[in-house]
C-alpha positions as MATLAB code, in Angstrom:
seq = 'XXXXXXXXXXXXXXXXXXXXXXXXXXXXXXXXXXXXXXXXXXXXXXXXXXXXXXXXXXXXXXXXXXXXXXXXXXXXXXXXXXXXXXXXXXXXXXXXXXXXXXXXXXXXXXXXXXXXXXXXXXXXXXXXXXXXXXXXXXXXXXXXXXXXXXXXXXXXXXXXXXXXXXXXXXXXXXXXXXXXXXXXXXXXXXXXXXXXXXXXXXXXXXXXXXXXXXXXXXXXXXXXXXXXXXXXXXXXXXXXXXXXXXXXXXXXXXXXXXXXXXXXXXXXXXXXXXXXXXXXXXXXXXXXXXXXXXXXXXXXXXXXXXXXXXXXXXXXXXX';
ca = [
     -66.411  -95.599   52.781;
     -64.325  -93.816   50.295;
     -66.619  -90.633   50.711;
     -66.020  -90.893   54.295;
     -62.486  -91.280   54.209;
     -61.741  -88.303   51.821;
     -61.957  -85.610   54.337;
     -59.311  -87.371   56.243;
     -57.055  -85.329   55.258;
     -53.348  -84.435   56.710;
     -54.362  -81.012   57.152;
     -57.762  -82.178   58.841;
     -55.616  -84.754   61.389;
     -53.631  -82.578   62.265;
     -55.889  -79.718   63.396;
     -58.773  -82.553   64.893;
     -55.897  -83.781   67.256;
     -53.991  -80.503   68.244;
     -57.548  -79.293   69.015;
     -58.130  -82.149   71.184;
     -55.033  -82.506   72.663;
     -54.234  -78.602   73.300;
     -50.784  -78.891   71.756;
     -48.656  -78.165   68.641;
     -47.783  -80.545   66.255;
     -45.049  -81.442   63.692;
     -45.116  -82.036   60.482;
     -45.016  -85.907   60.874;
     -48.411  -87.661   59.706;
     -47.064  -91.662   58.789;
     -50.112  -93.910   57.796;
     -49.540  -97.141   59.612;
     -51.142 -100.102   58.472;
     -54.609 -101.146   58.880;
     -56.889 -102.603   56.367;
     -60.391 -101.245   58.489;
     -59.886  -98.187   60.374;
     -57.287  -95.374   59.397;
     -54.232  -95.163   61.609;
     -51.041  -92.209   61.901;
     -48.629  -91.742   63.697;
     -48.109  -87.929   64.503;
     -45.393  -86.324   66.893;
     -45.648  -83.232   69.250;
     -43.322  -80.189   68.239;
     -41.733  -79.428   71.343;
     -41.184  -82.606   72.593;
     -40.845  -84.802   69.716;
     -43.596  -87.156   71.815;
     -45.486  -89.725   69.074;
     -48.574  -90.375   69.348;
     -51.276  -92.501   67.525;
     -54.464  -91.887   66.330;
     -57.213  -94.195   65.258;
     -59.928  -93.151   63.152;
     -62.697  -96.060   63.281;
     -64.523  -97.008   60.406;
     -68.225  -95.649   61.131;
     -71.427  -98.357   61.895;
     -68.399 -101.077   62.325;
     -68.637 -100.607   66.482;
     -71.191  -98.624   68.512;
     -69.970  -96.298   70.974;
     -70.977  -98.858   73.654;
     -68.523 -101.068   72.110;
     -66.010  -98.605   71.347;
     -65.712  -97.423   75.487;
     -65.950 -100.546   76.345;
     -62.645 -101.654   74.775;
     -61.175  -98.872   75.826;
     -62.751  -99.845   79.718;
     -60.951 -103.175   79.282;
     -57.510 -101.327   78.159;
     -57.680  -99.230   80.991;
     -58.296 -101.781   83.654;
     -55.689 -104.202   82.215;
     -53.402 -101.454   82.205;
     -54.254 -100.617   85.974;
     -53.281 -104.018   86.446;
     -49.872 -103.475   84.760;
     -50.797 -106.455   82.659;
     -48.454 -104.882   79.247;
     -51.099 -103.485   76.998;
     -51.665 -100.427   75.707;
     -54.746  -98.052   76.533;
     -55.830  -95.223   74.817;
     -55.030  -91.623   76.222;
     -57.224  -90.145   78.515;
     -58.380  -86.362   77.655;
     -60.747  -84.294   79.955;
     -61.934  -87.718   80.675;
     -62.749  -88.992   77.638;
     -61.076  -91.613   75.206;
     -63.032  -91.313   72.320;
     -63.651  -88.282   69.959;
     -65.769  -87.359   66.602;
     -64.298  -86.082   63.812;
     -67.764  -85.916   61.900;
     -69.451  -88.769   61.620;
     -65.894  -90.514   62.297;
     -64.799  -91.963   65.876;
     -61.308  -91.738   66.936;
     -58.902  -92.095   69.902;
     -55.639  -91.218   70.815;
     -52.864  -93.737   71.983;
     -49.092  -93.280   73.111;
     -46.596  -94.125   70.796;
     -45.155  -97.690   71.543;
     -42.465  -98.714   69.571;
     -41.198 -102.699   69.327;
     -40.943 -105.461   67.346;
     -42.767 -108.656   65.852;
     -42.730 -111.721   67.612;
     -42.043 -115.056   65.085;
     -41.421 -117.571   67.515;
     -41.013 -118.209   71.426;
     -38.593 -120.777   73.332;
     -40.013 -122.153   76.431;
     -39.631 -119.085   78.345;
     -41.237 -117.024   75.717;
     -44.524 -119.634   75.873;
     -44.737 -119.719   79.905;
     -44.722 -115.898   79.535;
     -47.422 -115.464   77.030;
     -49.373 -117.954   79.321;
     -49.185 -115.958   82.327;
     -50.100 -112.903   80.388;
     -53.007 -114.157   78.797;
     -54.539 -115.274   82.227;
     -54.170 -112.340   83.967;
     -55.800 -110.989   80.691;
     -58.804 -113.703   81.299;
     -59.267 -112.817   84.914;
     -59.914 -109.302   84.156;
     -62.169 -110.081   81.336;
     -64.353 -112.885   83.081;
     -65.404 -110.378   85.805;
     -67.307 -108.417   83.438;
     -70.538 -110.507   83.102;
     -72.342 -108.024   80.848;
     -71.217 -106.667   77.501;
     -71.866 -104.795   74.115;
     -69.207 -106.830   72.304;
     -70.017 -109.796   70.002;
     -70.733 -113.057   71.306;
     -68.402 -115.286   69.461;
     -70.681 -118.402   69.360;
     -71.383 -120.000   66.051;
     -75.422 -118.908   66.797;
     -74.314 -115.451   66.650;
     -71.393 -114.271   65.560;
     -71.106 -116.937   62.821;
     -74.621 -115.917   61.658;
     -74.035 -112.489   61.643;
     -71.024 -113.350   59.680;
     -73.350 -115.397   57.373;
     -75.819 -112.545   57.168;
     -72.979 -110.083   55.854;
     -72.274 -112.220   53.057;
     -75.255 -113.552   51.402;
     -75.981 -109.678   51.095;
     -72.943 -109.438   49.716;
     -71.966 -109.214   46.041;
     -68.575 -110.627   47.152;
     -70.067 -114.269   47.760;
     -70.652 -115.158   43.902;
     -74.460 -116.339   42.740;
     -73.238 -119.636   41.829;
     -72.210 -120.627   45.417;
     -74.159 -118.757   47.124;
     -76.944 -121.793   48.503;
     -73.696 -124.736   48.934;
     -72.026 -121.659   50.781;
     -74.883 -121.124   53.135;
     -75.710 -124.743   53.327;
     -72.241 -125.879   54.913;
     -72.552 -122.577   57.260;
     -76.282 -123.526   58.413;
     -74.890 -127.058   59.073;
     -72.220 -125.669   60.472;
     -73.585 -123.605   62.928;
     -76.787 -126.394   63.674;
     -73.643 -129.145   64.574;
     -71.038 -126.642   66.501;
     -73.384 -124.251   68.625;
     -74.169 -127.511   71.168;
     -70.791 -127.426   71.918;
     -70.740 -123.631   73.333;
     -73.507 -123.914   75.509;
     -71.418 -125.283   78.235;
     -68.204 -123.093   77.688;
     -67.522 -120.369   80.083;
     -67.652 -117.305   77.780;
     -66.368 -114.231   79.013;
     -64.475 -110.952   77.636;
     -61.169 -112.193   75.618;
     -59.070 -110.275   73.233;
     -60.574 -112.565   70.447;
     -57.917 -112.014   67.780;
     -54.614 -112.995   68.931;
     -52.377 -114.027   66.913;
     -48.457 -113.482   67.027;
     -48.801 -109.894   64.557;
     -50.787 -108.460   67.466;
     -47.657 -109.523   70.047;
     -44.691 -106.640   69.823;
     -41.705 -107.215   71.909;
     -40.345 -104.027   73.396;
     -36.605 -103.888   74.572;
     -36.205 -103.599   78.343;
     -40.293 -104.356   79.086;
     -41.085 -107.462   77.119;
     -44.014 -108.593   75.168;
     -46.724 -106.372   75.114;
     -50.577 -107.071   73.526;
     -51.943 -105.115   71.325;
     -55.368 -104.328   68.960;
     -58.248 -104.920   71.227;
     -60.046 -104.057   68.354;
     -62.016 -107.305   67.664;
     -62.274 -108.461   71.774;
     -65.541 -110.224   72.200;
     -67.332 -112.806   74.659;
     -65.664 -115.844   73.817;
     -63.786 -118.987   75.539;
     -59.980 -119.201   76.805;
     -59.264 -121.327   74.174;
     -60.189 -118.321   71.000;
     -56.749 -116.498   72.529;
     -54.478 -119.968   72.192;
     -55.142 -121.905   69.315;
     -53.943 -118.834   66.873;
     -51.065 -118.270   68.865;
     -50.022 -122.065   68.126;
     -47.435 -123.315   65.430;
     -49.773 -125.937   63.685;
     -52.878 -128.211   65.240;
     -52.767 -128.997   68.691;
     -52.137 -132.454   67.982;
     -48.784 -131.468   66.252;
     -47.867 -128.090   68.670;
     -47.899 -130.613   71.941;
     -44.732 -129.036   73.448;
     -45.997 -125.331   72.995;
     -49.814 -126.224   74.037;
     -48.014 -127.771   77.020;
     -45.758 -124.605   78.155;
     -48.524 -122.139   77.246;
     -50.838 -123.986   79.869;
     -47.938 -124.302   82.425;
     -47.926 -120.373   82.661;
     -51.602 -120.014   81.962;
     -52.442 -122.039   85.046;
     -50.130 -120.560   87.722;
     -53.231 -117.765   87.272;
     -56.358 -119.380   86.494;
     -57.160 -122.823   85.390;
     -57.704 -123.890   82.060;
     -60.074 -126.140   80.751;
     -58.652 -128.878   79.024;
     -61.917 -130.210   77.398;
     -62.203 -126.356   75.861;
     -59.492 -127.451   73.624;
     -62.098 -129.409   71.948;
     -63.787 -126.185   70.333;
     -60.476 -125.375   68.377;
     -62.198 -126.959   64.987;
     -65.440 -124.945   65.475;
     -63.084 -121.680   66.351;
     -61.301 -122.544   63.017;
     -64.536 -122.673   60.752;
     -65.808 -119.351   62.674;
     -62.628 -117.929   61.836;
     -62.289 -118.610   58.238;
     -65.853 -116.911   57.684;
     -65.525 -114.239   59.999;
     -62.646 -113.585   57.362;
     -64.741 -113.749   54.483;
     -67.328 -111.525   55.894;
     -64.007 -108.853   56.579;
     -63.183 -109.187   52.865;
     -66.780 -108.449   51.736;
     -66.713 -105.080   54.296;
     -63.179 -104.275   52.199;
     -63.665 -105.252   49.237;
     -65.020 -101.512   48.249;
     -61.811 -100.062   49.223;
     -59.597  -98.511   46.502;
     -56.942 -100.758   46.371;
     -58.211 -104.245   47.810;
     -57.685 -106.263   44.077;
     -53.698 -105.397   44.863;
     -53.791 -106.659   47.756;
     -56.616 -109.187   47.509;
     -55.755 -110.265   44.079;
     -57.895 -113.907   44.364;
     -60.130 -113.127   47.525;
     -63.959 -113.558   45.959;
     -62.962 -115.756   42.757;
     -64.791 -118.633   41.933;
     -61.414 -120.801   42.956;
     -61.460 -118.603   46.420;
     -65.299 -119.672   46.866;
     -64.389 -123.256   45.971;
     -61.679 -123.805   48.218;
     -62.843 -121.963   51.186;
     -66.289 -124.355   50.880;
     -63.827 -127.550   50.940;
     -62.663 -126.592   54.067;
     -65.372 -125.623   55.817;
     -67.221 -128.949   54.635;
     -63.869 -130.799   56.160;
     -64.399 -129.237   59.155;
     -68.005 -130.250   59.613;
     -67.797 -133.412   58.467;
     -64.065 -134.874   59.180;
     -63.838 -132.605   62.839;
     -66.672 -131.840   64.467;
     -68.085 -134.677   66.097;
];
């Protein structure tokens, strides 16, 4: 990746996107963060417009993949549901800068979102339905089926290749995930699973003055159940976030219902979660400067404690 990467260069970024967008730029090039694909900010000269550009890591998403998030972007924003889509240019989103992807978005500019009052909850609610409506009427996709029989064992499959899972836990670490997977899949085969945002948690909300909250990084949307784009969003459990679960829902279902027994898969979404994020460590942990800010991810106490849970969550949760 660090080959790849190098001719990413400010003089490079600028000339790829003033060639693609037919227009002059500043001198402004600000990295933003983003631990996969390489993000900056860049402003027109004339009109002191910002605009972003995303580079995507290459093999990460097919092109089918790529369009298709922007498809879903596009049609939300159609919809005026608050997200943003990517810039459309002699109709197309998405661009090659070698064997590098990228897009073009506007410049939004907000801020973070730490906590909600009532209001804030009922709001998110309605947002994410209308969100869910659009995404269950596509019934055929390129993204990643987030079931425990795939995306967990693709997951799996990244990190027993992986010099980041140590030899000495390698078989207890695939052991618990194999169990895992064997005891939680039974309980997905009677969700409704249909296009969700699939990572959204409260850094991908940004409040903008005068509009309100808007969604952001599609990035990671899959085919997945209602419930993957709640439980993150909570405080703590369910059992101990009763008031927020409870306004969440009240918004949720003035669009679409909500199925309660759904809530059921939020220990199986946890375990997916926490080695989905394991498998993203072992894709980063080539980059440069991922021991800084990584500093214990793929010790031996990392491995240790990351199996505890998981076995906690087969054994104590899933029933």
């Amino acid at each position: 990746m660090t080959f790849v990467w190098q001719n990413l260069t400010h003089d490079n970024i600028f000339k790829t996107v003033e060639e693609t967008l037919g227009i002059k730029l500043s001198n402004i090039c600000l990295k933003r963060n983003s631990y996969i694909n390489r993000v900056y900010e860049l402003e027109e000269h004339d009109s002191r417009d910002r605009f972003i550009v995303k580079f995507y890591r290459p093999g990460r998403w097919s092109t089918a993949q790529i369009l298709e998030e922007h498809q879903f972007l596009k049609d939300l924003h159609d919809k005026e549901i608050p997200v943003i889509a990517p810039l459309l240019v002699n109709n197309k989103t998405l661009f090659m800068f070698g064997p590098i992807p990228y897009s073009l978005f506007p410049k939004k500019g907000g801020r973070a979102v730490n906590e909600f009052d009532q209001e804030g909850w009922l709001a998110l609610g309605r947002t994410i339905a209308r969100i869910h409506l659009i995404g269950e009427i596509k019934k055929r996709s390129q993204r990643l089926a987030w079931t425990p029989a795939i995306a967990t064992k693709h997951h799996l499959g990244i990190l027993t290749e992986s010099d980041f899972l140590l030899p000495d836990f390698k078989r207890s670490f695939a052991q618990v995930c194999e169990l895992f997977i064997k005891k939680a899949e039974p309980k997905f085969n009677q969700a409704d699973l249909f296009l969700i945002h699939g990572d959204l948690h409260k850094g991908n909300l940004l409040l903008r003055p005068g509009e309100g909250l808007y969604i952001v990084d599609f990035d990671d949307c899959c085919v997945g159940p209602a419930v993957q784009d709640l439980w993150l969003l909570l405080p703590d459990t369910l059992e101990n976030s009763e008031n927020e679960l409870s306004w969440f829902l009240s918004g949720y279902e003035l669009f679409r219902s909500f199925n309660r027994g759904s809530l059921d898969l939020a220990p199986a979404l946890q375990a997916m979660r926490i080695i989905h994020y394991a498998a993203w460590l072992a894709i980063q942990c080539q980059e440069p400067d991922f021991a800084n800010h990584f500093p214990h991810a793929g010790t031996a106490r990392y491995w240790n404690q990351l199996i505890k849970d998981l076995q906690e969550i087969v054994y104590e949760k899933l029933y």
